[in-house]
C-alpha positions in Angstrom: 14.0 67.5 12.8 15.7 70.2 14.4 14.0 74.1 14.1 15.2 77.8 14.8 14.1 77.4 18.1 15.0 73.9 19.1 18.3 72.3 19.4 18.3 68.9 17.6 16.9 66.0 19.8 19.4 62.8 20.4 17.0 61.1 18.1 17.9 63.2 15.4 21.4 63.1 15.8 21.2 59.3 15.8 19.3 59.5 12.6 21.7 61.6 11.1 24.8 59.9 11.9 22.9 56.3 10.8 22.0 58.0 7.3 25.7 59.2 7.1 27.3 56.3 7.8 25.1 54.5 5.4 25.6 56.8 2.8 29.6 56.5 3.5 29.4 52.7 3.1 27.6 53.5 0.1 30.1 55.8 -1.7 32.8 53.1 -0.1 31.7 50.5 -1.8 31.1 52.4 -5.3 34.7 53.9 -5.5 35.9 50.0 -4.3 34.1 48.7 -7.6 36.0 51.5 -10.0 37.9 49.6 -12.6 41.3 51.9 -11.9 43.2 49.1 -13.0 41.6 48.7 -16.4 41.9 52.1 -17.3 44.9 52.1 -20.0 43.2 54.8 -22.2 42.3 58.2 -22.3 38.5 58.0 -22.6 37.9 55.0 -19.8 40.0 57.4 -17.3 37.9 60.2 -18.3 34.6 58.2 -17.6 36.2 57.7 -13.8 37.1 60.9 -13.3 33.7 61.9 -14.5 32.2 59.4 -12.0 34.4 60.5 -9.3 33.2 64.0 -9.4 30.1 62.7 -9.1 31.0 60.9 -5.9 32.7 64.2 -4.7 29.4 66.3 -5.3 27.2 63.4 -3.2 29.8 63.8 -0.1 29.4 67.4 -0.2 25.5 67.0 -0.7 25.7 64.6 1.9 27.9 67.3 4.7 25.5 70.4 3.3 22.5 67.8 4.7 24.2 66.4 8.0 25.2 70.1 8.7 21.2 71.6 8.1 19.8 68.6 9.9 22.0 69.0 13.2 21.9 72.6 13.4 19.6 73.9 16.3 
């Protein structure tokens, strides 16, 4: 990976952006499988917005990464 004194190779790049679009499809396909339709009470739309912060924090884990890895 890229150092203080190198600029990130193409290869990295392309590593990064593979990992991140994984990791997209990934959160994708988790917020697609949310029962949002089945929550009619208080404590089932708690446990989504509990799991939905949890989603939130990975995307910003996963910019925080993409950003250290492709810095130079």
């Amino acid at each position: 990976m890229a150092t203080a004194t190198c600029r990130p190779t193409t290869a990295d790049l392309l590593y990064a952006h593979d990992h991140a679009l994984e990791q997209i499809e990934r959160l994708r396909q988790t917020v697609a499988k949310l029962p949002l339709l089945e929550a009619e009470d208080v404590r089932t739309i708690r446990e989504l917005f509990v799991e939905l912060d949890d989603l939130a924090d990975e995307v910003d884990g996963l910019e925080t990464n993409f950003q250290r890895n492709t810095r130079g």
